[in-house]
C-alpha positions as CSV (number, residue, x, y, z in Angstrom):
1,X,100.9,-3.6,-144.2
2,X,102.1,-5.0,-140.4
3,X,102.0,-2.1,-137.9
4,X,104.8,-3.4,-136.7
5,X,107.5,-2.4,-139.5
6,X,108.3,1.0,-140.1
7,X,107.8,3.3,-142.7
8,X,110.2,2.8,-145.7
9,X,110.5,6.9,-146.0
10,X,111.1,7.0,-142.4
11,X,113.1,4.3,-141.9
12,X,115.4,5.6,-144.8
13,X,115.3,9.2,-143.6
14,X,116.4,8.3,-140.2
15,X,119.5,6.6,-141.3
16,X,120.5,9.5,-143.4
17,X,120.6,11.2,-140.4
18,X,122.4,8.6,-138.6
19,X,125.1,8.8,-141.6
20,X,125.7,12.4,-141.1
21,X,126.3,11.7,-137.2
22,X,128.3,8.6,-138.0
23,X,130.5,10.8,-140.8
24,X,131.0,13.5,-137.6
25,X,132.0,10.9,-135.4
26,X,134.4,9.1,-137.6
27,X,135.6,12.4,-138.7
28,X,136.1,14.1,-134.9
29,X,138.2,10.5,-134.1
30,X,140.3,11.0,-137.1
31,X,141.8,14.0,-135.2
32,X,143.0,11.6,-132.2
33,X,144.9,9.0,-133.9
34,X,148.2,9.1,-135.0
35,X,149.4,10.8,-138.1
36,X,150.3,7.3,-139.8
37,X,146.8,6.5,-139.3
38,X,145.2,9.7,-140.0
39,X,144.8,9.8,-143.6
40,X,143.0,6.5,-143.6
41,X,140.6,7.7,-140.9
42,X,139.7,10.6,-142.4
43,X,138.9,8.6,-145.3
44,X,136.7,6.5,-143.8
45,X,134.7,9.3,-142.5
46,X,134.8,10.8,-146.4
47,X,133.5,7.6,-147.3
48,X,130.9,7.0,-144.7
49,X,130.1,11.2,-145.7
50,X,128.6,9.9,-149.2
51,X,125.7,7.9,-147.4
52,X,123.1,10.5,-146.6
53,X,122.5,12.2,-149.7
54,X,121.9,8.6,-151.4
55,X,119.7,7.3,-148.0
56,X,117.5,10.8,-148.1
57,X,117.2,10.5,-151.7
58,X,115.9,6.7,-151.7
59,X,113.9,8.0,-148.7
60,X,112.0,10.9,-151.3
61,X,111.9,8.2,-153.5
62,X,110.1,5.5,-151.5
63,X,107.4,8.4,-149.9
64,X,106.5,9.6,-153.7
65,X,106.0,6.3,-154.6
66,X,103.9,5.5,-151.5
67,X,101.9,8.9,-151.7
68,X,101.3,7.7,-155.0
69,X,99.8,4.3,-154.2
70,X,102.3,2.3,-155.9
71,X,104.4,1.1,-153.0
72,X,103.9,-2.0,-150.9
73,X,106.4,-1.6,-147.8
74,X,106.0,-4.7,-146.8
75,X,107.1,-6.1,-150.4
76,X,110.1,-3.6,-149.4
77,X,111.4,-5.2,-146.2
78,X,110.2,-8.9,-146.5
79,X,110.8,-9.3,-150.3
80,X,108.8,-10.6,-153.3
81,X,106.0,-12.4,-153.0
């Protein structure tokens, strides 16, 4: 595997986190529009809110797989060979 590319696990871990600030964000912005526009805003954070749990998971998933030896990363971001 390149030294260069990340870790799946990490990578995937780190944007779960990213999705939970994201979903804060969105949600904190939601409270300065305009009531018209409210309900899709908070919405959109709602949305963006179902990201992490899937990203963390696929994260667990991709480390198990790699602690178990059957995970090539760079297969993962480059594609099949």
């Amino acid at each position: 595997m390149p030294d260069s590319l990340p870790r799946a696990d990490t990578a995937l871990h780190a944007s779960s986190l990213g999705a939970v600030t994201l979903c804060i964000v969105l949600w904190i912005r939601a409270k300065t529009v305009s009531q018209e526009e409210r309900g899709n805003a908070e919405r959109r954070a709602l949305f963006v809110g179902l990201w992490p749990a899937l990203l963390w998971l696929l994260g667990d998933a991709a480390e198990r797989r790699k602690r178990a030896g059957r995970f090539d990363a760079s297969r993962f971001w480059i594609g099949r060979r």
